[in-house]
C-alpha positions as CSV (number, residue, x, y, z in Angstrom):
1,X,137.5,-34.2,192.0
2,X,140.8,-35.7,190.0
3,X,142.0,-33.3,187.2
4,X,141.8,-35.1,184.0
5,X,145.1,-36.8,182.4
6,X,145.3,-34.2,179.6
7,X,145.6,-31.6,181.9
8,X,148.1,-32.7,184.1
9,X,150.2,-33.8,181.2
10,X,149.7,-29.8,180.2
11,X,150.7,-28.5,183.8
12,X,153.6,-30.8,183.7
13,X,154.6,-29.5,180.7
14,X,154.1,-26.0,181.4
15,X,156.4,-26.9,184.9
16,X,158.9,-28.3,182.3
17,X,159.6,-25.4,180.4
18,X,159.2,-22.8,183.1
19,X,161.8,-24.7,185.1
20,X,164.1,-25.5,181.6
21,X,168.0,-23.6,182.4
22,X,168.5,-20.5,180.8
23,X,170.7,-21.4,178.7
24,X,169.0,-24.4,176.8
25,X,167.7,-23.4,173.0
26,X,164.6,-22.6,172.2
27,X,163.2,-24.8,170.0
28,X,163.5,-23.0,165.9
29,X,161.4,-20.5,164.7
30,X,160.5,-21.9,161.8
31,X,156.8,-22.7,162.8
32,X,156.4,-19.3,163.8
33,X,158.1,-17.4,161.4
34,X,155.6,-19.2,158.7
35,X,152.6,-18.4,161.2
36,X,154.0,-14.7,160.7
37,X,154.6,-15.0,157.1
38,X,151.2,-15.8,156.5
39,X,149.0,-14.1,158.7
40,X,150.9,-11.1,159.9
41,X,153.4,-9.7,157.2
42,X,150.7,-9.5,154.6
43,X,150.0,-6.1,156.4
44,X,153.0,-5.6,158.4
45,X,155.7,-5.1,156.4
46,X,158.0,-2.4,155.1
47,X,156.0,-1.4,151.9
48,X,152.1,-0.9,153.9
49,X,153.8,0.1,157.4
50,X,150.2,-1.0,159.0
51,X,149.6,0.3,162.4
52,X,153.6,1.5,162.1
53,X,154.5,-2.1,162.0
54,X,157.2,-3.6,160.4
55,X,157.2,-7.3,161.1
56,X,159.0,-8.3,158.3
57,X,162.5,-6.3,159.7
58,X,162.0,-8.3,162.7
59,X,164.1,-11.2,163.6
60,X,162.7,-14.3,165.4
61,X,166.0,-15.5,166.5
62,X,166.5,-12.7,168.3
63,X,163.4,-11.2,170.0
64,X,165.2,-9.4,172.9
65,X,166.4,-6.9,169.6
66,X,163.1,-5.5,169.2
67,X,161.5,-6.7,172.5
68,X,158.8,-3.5,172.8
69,X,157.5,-4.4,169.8
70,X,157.1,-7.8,170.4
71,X,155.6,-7.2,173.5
72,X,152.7,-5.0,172.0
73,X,152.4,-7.9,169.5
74,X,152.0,-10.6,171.6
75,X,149.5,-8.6,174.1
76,X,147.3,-7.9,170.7
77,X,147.4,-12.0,169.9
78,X,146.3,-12.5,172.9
79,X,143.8,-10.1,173.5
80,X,142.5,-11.8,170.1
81,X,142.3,-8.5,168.1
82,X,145.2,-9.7,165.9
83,X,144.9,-11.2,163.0
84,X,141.7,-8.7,163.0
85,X,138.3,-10.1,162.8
86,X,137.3,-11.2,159.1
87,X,140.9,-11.6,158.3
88,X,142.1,-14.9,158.2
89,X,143.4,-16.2,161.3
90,X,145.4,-19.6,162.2
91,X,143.6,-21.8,165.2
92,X,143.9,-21.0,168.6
93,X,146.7,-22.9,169.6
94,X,148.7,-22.1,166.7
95,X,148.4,-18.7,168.1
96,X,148.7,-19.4,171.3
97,X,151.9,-21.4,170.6
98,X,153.2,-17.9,168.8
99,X,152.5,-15.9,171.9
100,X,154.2,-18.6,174.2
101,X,157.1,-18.6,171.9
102,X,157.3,-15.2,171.9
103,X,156.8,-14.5,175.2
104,X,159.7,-17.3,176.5
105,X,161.9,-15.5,174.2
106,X,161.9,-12.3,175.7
107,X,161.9,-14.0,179.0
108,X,165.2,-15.5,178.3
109,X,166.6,-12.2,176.6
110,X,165.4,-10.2,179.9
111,X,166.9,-12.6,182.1
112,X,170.4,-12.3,180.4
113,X,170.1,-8.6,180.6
């Protein structure tokens, strides 16, 4: 059986940016910082403190700062209890796309450690 073309284009992709140098950019956070504004600050911020999260103190640019706490965020996205259920929540992919961001970004910091 031949894996379909969408998913080879998606492996190659995900090749792509495993194998990108250390040192290229990641592309801006400015996707994901409005993914966070809107779905995640609204409870995580310096005024509520919910769940002892400040998300709002956080910078994108530089994950490797607060890389615990991203961690613990990105393992909640992807366990899907974050956004909770009944709150409103971007797609899938949008999330998923967070996480990955997230994710390569402490890669990169770790690796430069």
């Amino acid at each position: 059986m031949r894996p379909s073309l969408p998913i080879t284009v998606a492996a190659v992709a995900t090749v792509a940016v495993a194998l990108r140098p250390a040192g290229s950019q990641l592309p801006a956070p400015d996707a994901q910082q409005a993914l966070l504004n809107q779905y995640c600050i609204t409870c995580h911020n310096q005024k509520l403190k919910t769940g002892g999260l400040e998300l709002d103190k956080l910078d994108l640019h530089h994950v490797g700062a607060n890389a615990e706490t991203w961690e613990k965020v990105v393992r909640k996205i992807r366990a899907g209890m974050m956004p909770p259920a009944g709150a409103h929540r971007p797609d899938r992919p949008a999330l998923d796309a967070f996480a990955a961001f997230i994710e390569t970004a402490l890669d990169r910091a770790a690796a430069a450690n």
